[in-house]
N, C-alpha and C positions, 0 to 999 in steps of 0.2 A: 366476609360474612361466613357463618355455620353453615353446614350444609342443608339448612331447612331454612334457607334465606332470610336469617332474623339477625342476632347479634351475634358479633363475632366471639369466635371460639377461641378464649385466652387460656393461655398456659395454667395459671391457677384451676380451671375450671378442671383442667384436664390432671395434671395433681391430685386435686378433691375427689374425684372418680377412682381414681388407682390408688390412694392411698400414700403417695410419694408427698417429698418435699418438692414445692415448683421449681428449685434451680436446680435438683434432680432432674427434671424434664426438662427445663430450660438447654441445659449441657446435653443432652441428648438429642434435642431437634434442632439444636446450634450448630452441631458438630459436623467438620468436614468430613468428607468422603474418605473414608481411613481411620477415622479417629472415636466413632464409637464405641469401642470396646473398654477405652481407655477411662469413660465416662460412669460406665456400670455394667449388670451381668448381660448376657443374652438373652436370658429371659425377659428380664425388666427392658431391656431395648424394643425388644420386639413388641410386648404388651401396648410400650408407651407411642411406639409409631400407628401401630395396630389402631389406638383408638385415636388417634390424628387424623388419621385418615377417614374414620368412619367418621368423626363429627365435623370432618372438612377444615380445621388447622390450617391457616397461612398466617407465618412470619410476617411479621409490620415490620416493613423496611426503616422507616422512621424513627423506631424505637431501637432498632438493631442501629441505625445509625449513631445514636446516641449514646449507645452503652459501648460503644469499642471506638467513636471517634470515625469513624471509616464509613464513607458512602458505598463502599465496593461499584462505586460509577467511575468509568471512562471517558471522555469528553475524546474525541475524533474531530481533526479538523480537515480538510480537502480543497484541493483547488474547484470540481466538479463531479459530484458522483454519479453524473451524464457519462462521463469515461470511463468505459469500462474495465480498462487495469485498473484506477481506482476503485472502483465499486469490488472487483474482484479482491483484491486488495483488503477491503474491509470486511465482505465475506469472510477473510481468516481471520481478523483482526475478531470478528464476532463469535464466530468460532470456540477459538481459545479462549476468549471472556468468559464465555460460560464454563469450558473444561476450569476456570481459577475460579468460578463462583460471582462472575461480573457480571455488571451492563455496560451497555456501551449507548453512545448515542452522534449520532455525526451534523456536522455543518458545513455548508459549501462556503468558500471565500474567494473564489472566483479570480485566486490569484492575486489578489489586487489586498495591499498593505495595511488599508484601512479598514477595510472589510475584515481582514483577519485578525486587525486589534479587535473591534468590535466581537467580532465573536469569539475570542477568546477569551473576551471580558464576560460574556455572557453564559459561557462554558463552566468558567471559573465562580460566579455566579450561583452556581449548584452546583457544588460544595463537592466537584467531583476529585477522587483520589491521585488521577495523573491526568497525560493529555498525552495523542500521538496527532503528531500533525507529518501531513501526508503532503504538504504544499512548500516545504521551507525554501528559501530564497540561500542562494551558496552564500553571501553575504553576512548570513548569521546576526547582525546587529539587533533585532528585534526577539531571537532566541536567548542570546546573548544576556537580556534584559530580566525575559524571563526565571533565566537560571540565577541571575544574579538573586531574585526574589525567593528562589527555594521552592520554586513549581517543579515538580519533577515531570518531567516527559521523554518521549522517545521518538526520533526521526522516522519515517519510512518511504522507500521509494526515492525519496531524496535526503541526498546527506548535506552539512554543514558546519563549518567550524568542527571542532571538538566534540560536539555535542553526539549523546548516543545513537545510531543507528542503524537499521536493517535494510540493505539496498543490493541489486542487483549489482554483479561486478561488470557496470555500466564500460568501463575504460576494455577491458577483456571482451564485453561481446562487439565494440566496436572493430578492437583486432581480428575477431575473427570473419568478420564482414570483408573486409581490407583483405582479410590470408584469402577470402573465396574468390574476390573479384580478381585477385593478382594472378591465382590459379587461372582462372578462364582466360586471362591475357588483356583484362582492360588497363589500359595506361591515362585513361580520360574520363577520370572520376568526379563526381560531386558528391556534397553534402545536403540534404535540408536540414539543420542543425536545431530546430528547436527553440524556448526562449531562453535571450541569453541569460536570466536569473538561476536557472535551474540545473542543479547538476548532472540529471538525468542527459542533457541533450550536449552537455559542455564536456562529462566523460567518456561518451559515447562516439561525439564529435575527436576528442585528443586519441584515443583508442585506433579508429580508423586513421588519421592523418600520420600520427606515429610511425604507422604499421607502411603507407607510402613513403615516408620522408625515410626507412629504414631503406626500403629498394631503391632509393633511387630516384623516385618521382615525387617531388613534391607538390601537395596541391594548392594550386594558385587564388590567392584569398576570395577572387572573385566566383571561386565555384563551390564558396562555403556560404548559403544562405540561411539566416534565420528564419524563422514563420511560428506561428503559435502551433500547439501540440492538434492539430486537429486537420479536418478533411479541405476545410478551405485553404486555412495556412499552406499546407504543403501542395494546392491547388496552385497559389499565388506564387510562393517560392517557385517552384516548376515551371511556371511562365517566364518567370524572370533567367532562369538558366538557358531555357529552350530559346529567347529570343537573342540571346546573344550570340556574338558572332562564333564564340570556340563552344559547339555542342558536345554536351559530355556521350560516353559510350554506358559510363553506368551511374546512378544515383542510391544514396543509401539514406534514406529516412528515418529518424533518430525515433519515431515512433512509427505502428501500422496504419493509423489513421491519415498521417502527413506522406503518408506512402501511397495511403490509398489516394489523396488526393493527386499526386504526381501523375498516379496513373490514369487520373480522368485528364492531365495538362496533355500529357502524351496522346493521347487519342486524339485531343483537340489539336494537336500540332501536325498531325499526321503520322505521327508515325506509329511502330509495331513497340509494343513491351515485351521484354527478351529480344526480337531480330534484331530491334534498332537502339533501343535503350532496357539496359539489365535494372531491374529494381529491388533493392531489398530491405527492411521494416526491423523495426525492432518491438518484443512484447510476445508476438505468437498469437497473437487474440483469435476465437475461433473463426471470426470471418476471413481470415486470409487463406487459409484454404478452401472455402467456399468462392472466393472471386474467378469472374472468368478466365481469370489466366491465375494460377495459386502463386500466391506473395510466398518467397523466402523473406525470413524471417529469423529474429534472435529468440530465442524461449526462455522470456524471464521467469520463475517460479515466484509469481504474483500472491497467488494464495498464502502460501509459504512465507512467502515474504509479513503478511497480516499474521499469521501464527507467530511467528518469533519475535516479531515488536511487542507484542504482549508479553511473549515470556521475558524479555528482556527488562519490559516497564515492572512487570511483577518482580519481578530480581531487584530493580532498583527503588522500589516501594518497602522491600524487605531491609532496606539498606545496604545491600551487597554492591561493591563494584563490578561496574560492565562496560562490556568495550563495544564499538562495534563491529557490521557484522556484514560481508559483501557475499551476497549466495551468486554461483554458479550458474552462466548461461549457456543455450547450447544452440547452435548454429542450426537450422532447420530450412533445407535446402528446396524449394520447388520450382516451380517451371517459369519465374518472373527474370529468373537471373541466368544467361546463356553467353556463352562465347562471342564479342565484338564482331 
């Protein structure tokens, strides 16, 4: 609407006022961040935003959509944006939509295959320009499908196939978990490893085991448990290691959540977190140094990570090719993880 809450204020109107042609003002309220100059003088630019502004001007997306082909919509898909790496996650992803001139909009799929047809059918649906999906399955069969249709999208947080993405160098911050514990002198390691579709918890897991079967100690399948990425899961997982007969000296949870959960297994079993079992998380999330005993932890660059899946989708909307893209974790040491 105009600023006097009645009919909205069209480009022509604003034209007839200044004395311009409308695609004269059209190219001038069109134009990206950089690119007015290109369109007409400084003066004429200024005048024509000048009274934009005073009669309260907004762009019809609908019409902009129409005349270039282009929703400038993002469709976001996620496992849960309950999780806070994800949510943080998309924080960037939203971020940078706006520094390119986007939206964005997301949906949860709760992991589960059918759910993520369906809402990608729904995504696709409104007429959005690409997709990031935050939930891929290492499997790739169902991306695989999509690509094959000329959907362009872009991975994050998890990779897959071929397909483009921006992910933490999941396999590296496992190793460096693995270099911490060896340093302290644990020889009686475990995993909670995560679900096994996901590459987050499957390179994280190869990273750590690697890094043992390199010194020497390899670890025995049965102290590699799966559990879903969450405070139960690695509750459950944690039970099942503690009750058996060879108790480990240290545990590394492929996320902080599954970590946190460990550490409520551990209390219930008796024992001390550090004295008697070291524990360490991956992600960094701000509650792990808030817990009573502060979680070591991997420091993925989450955010970051939502920042350059965009620049990346925007690259590949533009036509360009793109490769993916493994950012840099850093080991982040506190009081959970102690000497056997």
């Amino acid at each position: 609407m105009g600023a006097n809450g009645t009919r909205p204020v069209t480009l022509q109107a604003i034209a007839d006022r200044l004395g311009l042609h409308v695609s004269t003002v059209s190219r001038i309220l069109h134009a990206k961040p950089g690119q007015g100059g290109r369109v007409a003088s400084r003066g004429t630019i200024e005048r024509v935003r000048r009274l934009a502004d005073e009669l309260g001007y907004r762009p019809n997306p609908h019409a902009t959509s129409l005349r270039t082909s282009r929703s400038n919509l993002i469709g976001v898909l996620v496992p849960r944006l309950s999780d806070l790496v994800l949510a943080t996650i998309y924080e960037g992803i939203e971020e940078a939509a706006a520094e390119h001139g986007l939206s964005t909009f997301v949906a949860n799929t709760r992991d589960n295959p059918d759910t993520r047809r369906a809402r990608t059918d729904m995504v696709l649906a409104r007429r959005v320009d690409g997709m990031i999906f935050g939930d891929a399955h290492v499997d790739a069969v169902f991306l695989d499908g999509l690509a094959a249709g000329g959907v362009p999208f872009v991975l994050v947080n998890r990779r897959a196939g071929e397909h483009p993405a921006v992910t933490c160098d999941d396999y590296l911050g496992g190793r460096l978990v693995a270099e911490h514990f060896l340093d302290l002198g644990h020889t009686r390691v475990a995993v909670i490893a995560g679900e096994p579709h996901a590459s987050t918890g499957i390179d994280r897991t190869a990273g750590f085991a690697d890094r043992f079967r390199e010194a020497g100690i390899p670890i025995p399948e049965h102290r590699i448990v799966h559990s879903t990425f969450d405070a139960r899961g690695g509750h459950t997982a944690a039970d099942h290691l503690f009750n058996g007969p060879d108790l480990p000296s240290a545990v590394f949870a492929v996320n902080d959540f599954a970590a946190i959960g460990a550490l409520g297994s551990i209390r219930d079993h008796g024992l001390r977190v550090a004295a008697d079992v070291a524990v360490a998380g991956f992600n960094d999330t701000p509650l792990a140094v808030e817990l009573p005993v502060p979680l070591t932890s991997v420091r993925s660059p989450m955010r970051e990570m939502g920042h350059r899946g965009i620049d990346l989708l925007v690259r590949l909307l533009k036509g360009e090719q793109v490769t993916s893209e493994r950012l840099v974790p850093e080991l982040v040491v506190r009081a959970s993880s102690a000497r056997p």
